[in-house]
C-alpha positions as CSV (number, residue, x, y, z in Angstrom):
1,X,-19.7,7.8,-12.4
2,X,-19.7,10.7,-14.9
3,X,-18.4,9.8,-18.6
4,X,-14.9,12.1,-17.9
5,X,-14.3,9.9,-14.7
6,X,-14.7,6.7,-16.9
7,X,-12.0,8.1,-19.5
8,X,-9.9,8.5,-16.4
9,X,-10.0,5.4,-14.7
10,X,-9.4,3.9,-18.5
11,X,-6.3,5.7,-19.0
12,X,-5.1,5.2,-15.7
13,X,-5.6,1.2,-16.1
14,X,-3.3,1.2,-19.4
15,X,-0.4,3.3,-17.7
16,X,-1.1,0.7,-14.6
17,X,-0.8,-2.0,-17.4
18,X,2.5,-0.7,-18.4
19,X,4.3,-0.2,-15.1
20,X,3.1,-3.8,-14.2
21,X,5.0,-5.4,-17.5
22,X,8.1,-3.1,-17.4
23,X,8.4,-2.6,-13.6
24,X,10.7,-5.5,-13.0
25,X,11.5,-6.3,-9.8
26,X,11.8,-5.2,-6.4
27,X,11.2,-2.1,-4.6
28,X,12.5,-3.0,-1.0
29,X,14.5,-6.7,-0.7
30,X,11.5,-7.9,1.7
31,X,9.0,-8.5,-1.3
32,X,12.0,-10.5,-2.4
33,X,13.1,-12.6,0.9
34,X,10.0,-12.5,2.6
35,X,7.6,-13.3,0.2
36,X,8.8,-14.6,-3.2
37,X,12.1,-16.8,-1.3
38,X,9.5,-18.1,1.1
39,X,7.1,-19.2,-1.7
40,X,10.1,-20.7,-3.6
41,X,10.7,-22.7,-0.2
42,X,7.5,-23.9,-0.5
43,X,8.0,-24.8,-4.0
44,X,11.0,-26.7,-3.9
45,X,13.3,-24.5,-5.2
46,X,16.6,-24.0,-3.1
47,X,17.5,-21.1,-4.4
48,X,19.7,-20.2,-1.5
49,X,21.3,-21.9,1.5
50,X,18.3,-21.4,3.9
51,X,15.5,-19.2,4.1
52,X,15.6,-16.3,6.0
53,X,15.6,-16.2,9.9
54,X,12.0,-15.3,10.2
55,X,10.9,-18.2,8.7
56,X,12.6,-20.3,12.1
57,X,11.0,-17.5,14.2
58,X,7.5,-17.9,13.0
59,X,7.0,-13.6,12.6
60,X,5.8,-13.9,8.9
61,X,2.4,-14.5,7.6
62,X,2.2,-17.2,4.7
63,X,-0.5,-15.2,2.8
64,X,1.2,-13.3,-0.1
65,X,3.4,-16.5,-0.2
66,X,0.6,-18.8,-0.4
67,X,-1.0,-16.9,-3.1
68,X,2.4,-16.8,-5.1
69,X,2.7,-20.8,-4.8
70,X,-0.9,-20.8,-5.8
71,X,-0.2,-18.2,-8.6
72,X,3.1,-20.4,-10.0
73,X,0.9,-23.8,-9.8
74,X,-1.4,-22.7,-11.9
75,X,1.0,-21.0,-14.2
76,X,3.5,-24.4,-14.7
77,X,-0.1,-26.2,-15.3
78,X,-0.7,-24.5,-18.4
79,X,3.3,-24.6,-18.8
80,X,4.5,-21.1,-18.0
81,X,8.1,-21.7,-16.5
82,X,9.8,-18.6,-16.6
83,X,9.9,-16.9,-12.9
84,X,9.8,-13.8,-14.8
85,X,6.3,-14.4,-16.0
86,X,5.4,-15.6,-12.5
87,X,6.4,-12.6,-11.0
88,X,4.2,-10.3,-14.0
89,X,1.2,-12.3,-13.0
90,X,2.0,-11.4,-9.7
91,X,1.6,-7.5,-10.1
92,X,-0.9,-8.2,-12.4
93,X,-2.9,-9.3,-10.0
94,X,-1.2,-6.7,-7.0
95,X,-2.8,-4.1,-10.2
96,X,-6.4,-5.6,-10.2
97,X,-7.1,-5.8,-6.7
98,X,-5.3,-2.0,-6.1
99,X,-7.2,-0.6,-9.1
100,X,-10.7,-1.6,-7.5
101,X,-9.3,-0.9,-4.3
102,X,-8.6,3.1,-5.3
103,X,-11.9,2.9,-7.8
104,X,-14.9,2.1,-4.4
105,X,-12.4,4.5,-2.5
106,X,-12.8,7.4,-5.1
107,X,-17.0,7.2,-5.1
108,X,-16.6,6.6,-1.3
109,X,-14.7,10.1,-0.7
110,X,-15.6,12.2,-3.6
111,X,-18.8,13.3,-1.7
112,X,-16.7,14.8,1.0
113,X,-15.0,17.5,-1.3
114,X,-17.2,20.5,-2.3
115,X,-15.5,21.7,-5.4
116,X,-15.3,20.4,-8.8
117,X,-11.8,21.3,-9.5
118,X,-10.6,20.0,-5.9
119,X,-12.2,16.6,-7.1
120,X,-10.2,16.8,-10.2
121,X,-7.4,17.1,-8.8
122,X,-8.2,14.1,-6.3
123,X,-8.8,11.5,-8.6
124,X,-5.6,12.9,-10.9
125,X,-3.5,12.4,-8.0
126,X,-5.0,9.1,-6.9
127,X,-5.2,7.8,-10.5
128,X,-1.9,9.7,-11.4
129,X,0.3,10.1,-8.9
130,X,3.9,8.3,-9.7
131,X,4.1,6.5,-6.2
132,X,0.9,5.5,-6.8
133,X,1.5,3.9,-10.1
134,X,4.9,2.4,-8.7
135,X,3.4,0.8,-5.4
136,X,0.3,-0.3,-6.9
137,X,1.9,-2.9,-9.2
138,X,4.4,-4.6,-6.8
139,X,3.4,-7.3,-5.0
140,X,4.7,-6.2,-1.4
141,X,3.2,-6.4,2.0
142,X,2.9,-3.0,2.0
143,X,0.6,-2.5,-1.3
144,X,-1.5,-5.2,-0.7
145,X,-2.4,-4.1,3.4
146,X,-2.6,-0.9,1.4
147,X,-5.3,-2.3,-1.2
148,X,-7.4,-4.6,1.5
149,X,-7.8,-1.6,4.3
150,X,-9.1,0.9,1.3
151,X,-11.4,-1.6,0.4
152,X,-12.9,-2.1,3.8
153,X,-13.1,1.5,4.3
154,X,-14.8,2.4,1.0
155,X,-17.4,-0.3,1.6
156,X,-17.9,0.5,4.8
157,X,-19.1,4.1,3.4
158,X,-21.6,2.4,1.1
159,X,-24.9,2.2,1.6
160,X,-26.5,-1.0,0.3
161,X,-29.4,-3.6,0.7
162,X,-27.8,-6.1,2.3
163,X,-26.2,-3.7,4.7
164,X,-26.0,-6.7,7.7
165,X,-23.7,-8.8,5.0
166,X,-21.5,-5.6,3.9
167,X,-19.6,-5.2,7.8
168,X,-19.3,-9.1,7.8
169,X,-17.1,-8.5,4.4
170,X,-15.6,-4.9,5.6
171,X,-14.1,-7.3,8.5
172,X,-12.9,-9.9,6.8
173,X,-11.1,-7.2,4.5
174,X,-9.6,-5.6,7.4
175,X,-8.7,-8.9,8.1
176,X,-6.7,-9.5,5.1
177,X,-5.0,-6.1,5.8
178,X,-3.7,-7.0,8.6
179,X,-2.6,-10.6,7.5
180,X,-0.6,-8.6,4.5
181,X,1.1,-6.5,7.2
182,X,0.7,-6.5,10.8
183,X,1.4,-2.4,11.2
184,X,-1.9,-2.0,9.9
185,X,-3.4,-2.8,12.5
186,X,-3.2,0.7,13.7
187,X,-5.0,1.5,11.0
188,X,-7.8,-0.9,11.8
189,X,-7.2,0.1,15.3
190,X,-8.1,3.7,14.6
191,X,-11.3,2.4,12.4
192,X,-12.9,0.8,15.0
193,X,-12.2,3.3,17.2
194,X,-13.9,6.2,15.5
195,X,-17.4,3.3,14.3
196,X,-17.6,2.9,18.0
197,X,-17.5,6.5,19.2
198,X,-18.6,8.7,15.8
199,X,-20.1,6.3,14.0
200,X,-23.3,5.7,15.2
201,X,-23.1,2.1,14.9
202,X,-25.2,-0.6,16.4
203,X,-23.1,-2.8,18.9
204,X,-24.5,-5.8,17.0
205,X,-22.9,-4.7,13.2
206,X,-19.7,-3.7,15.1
207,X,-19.7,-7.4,16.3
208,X,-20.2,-8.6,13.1
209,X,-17.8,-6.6,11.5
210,X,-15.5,-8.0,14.4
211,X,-16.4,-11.5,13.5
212,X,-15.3,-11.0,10.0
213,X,-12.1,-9.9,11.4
214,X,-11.9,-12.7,13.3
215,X,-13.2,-15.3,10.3
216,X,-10.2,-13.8,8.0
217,X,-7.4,-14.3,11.0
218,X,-8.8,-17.9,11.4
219,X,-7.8,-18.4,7.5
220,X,-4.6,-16.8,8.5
221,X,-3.9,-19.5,11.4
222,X,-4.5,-22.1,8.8
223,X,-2.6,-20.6,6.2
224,X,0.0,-20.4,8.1
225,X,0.2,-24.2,9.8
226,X,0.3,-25.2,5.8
227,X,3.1,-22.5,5.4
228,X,5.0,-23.6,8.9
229,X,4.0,-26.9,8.7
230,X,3.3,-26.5,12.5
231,X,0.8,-24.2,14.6
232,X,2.0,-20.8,14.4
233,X,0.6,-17.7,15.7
234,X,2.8,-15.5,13.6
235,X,0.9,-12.0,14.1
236,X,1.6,-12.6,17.9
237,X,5.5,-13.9,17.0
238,X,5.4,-10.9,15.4
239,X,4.7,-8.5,18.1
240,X,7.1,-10.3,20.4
241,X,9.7,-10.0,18.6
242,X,9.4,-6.3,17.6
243,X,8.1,-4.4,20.3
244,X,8.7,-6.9,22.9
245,X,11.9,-8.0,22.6
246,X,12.4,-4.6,21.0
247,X,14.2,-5.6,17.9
248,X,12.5,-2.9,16.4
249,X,14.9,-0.2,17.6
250,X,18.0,-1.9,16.0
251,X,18.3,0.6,13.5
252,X,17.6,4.3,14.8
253,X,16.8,7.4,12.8
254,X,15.6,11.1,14.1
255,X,12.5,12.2,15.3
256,X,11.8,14.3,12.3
257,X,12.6,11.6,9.6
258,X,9.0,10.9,8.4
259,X,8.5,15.0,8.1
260,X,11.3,15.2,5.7
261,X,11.5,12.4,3.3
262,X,7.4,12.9,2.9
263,X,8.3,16.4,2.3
264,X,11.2,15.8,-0.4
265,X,10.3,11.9,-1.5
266,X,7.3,12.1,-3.3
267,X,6.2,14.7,-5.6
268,X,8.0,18.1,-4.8
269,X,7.3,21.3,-4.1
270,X,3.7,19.9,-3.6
271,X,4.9,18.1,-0.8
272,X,7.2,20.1,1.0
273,X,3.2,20.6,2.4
274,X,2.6,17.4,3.7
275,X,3.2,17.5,7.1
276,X,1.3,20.9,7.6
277,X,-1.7,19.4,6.2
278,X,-2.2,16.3,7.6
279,X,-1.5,17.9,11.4
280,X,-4.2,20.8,10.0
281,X,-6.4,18.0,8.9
282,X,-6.2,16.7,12.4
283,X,-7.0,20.1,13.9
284,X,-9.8,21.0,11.7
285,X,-11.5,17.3,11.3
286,X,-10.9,16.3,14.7
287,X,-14.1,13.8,14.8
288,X,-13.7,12.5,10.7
289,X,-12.7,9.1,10.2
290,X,-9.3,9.9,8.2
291,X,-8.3,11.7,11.4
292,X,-8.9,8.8,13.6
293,X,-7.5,6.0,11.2
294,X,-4.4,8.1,10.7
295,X,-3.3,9.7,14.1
296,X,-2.4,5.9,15.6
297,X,-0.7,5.2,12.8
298,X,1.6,7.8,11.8
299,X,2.3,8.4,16.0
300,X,3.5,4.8,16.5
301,X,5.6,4.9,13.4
302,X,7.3,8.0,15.0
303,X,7.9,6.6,18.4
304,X,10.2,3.6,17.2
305,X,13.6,4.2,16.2
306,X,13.6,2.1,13.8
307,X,12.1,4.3,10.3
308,X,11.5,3.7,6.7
309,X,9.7,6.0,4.1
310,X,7.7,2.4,3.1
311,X,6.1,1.7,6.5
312,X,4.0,5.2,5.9
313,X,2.9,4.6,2.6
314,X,-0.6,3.0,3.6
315,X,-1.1,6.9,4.3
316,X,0.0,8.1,1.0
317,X,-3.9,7.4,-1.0
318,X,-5.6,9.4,2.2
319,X,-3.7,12.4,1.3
320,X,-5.3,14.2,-1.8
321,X,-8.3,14.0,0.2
322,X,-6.3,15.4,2.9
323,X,-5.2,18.2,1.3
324,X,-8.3,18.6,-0.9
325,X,-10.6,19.2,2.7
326,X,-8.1,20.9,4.3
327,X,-7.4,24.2,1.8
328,X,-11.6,24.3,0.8
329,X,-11.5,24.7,5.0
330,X,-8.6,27.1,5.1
331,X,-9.8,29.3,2.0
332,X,-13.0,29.4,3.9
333,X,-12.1,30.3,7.5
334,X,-9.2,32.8,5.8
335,X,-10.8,35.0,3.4
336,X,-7.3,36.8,2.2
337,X,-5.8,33.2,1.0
338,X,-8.1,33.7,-1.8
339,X,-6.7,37.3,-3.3
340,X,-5.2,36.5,-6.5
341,X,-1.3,36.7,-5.1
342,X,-2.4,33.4,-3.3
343,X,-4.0,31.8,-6.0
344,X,-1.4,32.3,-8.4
345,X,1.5,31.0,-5.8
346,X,-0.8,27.8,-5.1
347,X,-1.0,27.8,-8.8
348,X,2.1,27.4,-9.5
349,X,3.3,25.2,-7.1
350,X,0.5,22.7,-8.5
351,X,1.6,22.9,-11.7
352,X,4.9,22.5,-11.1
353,X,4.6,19.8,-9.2
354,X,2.2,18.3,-12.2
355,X,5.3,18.5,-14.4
356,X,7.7,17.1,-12.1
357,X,5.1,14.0,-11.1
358,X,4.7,13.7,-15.4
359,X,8.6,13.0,-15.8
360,X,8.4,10.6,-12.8
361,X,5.6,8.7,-14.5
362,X,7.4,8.2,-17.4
363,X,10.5,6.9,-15.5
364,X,8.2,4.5,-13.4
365,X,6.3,2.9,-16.3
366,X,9.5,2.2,-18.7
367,X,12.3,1.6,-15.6
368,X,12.5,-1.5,-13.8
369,X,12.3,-1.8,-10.3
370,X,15.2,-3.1,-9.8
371,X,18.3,-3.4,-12.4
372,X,19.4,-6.2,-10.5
373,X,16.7,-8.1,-11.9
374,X,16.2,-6.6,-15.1
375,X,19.9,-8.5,-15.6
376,X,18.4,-11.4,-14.5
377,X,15.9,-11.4,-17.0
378,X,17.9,-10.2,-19.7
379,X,20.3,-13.0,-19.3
380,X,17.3,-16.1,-19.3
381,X,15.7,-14.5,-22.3
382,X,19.2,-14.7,-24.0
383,X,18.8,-18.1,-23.4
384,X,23.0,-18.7,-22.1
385,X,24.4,-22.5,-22.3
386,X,24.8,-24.0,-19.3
387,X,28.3,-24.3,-19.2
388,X,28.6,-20.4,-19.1
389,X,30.4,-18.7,-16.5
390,X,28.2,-15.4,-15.1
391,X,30.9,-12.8,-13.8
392,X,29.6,-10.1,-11.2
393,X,31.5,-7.0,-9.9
394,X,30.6,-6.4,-6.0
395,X,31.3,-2.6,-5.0
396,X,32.0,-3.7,-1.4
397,X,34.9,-5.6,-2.3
């Protein structure tokens, strides 16, 4: 890595630093009820009436709330009792693993774009970009399926000595992906896909690689029996319940959902490109891995009538490459995209888009998450008597 990339990653892992201590809370109530109420369960803490339904039907995996019990243990050893604290470790550590995750991905891709100024802009917008910073830190399902599937992909990209042990490891990773969030595995789905017809692979390192797949579900089974306190299969509940039993398609939103909030959600006008340029990706790297990984994914999300901007965000670090490949393709195939009234149009829309991400930064690094529990934490650091009476105004009446 050059000595400019090193500054980089440095500055980015301060800023990451300060979203994780000021980014209180919760992006989506799932981190809260599926992951953080379940470890609490497991705890001892009632915190509420009962646990929610999916904990009776067996869908969730115990992993992320295993590793918070195991995260609070160790914290109330060393006599660390604010949940607060807890929950800063937490996305401390949803910032290590993410970090290292997006560092192996970086020298994994950068060989794929041509340009020096096209990798500069890569890494800014991997290192950089606001949703990045914001999903990076939180310890959801969706960041840490996120985290595990970049690692397995980056690694298996490297070439190393002990090459046999590396798809052992890129399977178990996968593995751990999928145990942080079951949709991944159209991710993984896509992955194996393309190693078994564009890879080149030997049948036996596939195996291996499934083994390690297997070897990390295994742990899963066990995790969950402790979790359950019963044998539980929850990635098959899982399935049954959603795509089965259809419970999936509760909630219904339009066809073109995905196209628009990726278009106006994340860092505008930049975006209002997205679309075009992943289904241009598709078109001009029909046999590259990113096509095949992503294709699955993003058509089953669009088939189910049930949609939320979160379920696509695994996608989100694939798309500065994305965009990257796809204009050094276009600028090549299209000689009169580079006259200078082009330039200066894709110019502007980068910088403008650089300014608008900059103020979003700042919001997501000195915001919390969720005001709700900013008042929470307000109130325990104010250390209020007992015998206080906490007043709270419901807009629904």
């Amino acid at each position: 890595m050059r000595i400019s990339e090193k500054y980089w990653f440095f500055s980015a892992f301060l800023i990451y630093l300060v979203a994780a201590w000021f980014s209180v809370g919760h992006y989506h109530d799932d981190e809260y009820y599926q992951i953080l109420d379940f470890a609490a369960y497991k705890l001892g803490f009632e915190i509420q009436n009962t646990v929610m339904w999916e904990y009776k039907e067996g869908i969730r995996s115990g992993l992320q709330p295993f590793i918070a019990y195991v995260v609070v243990k160790g914290l109330t050893f060393f006599d660390v009792t604010s949940p607060f604290i807890w929950t800063f470790y937490l996305r401390l550590l949803s910032l290590v693993i993410s970090f290292i995750s997006i560092l192996i991905f970086f020298k994994a891709i950068k060989k794929e774009i041509n340009t020096e100024r096209n990798l500069t802009w890569v890494i800014f917008f991997l290192l950089f970009s606001w949703i990045l910073i914001f999903l990076n830190v939180r310890f959801s399902s969706e960041g840490w399926a996120t985290s595990f599937f970049l690692l397995a992909y980056a690694l298996y990209f490297f070439k190393n000595p002990g090459e046999i042990k590396k798809y052992f490891f890129v399977g178990v990773l996968l593995g751990f992906a999928f145990l942080s969030r079951y949709q991944i595995g159209l991710l993984i789905f896509g992955f194996i896909l393309w190693i078994l017809f564009n890879g080149n692979e030997k049948y036996s390192r596939l195996c291996i690689l499934i083994l390690g797949l297997i070897f990390s579900i295994l742990i899963g089974v066990l995790v969950d029996y402790w979790f359950y306190e019963k044998l539980v299969f929850s990635f098959w509940n899982y399935f049954e319940w959603h795509i089965i039993k259809g419970s999936i398609d509760n909630l219904v939103q339009p066809w073109w959902f995905y196209i628009y909030y990726s278009m106006v959600q994340l860092i505008p006008p930049i975006t209002l490109f997205v679309p075009f340029i992943i289904v241009a990706f598709w078109v001009l790297f029909p046999r590259h891995s990113i096509t095949w990984v992503t294709i699955p994914f993003i058509v089953f999300h669009h088939y189910f009538g049930h949609k939320e901007m979160r379920y696509l965000f695994p996608i989100i670090p694939f798309l500065p490459v994305m965009f990257a490949m796809t204009i050094e393709n276009l600028l090549k195939r299209f000689r009169c995209l580079n006259q200078q009234t082009f330039t200066r149009l894709f110019q502007l829309i980068i910088y403008i888009s650089l300014f608008i991400n900059i103020i979003l930064v700042l919001l997501t690094i000195t915001l919390p998450a969720s005001k709700e529990v900013a008042l929470w934490q307000n109130c325990f650091a104010k250390k209020i008597p007992d015998n206080s009476v906490l007043l709270t105004y419901d807009p629904d009446g």
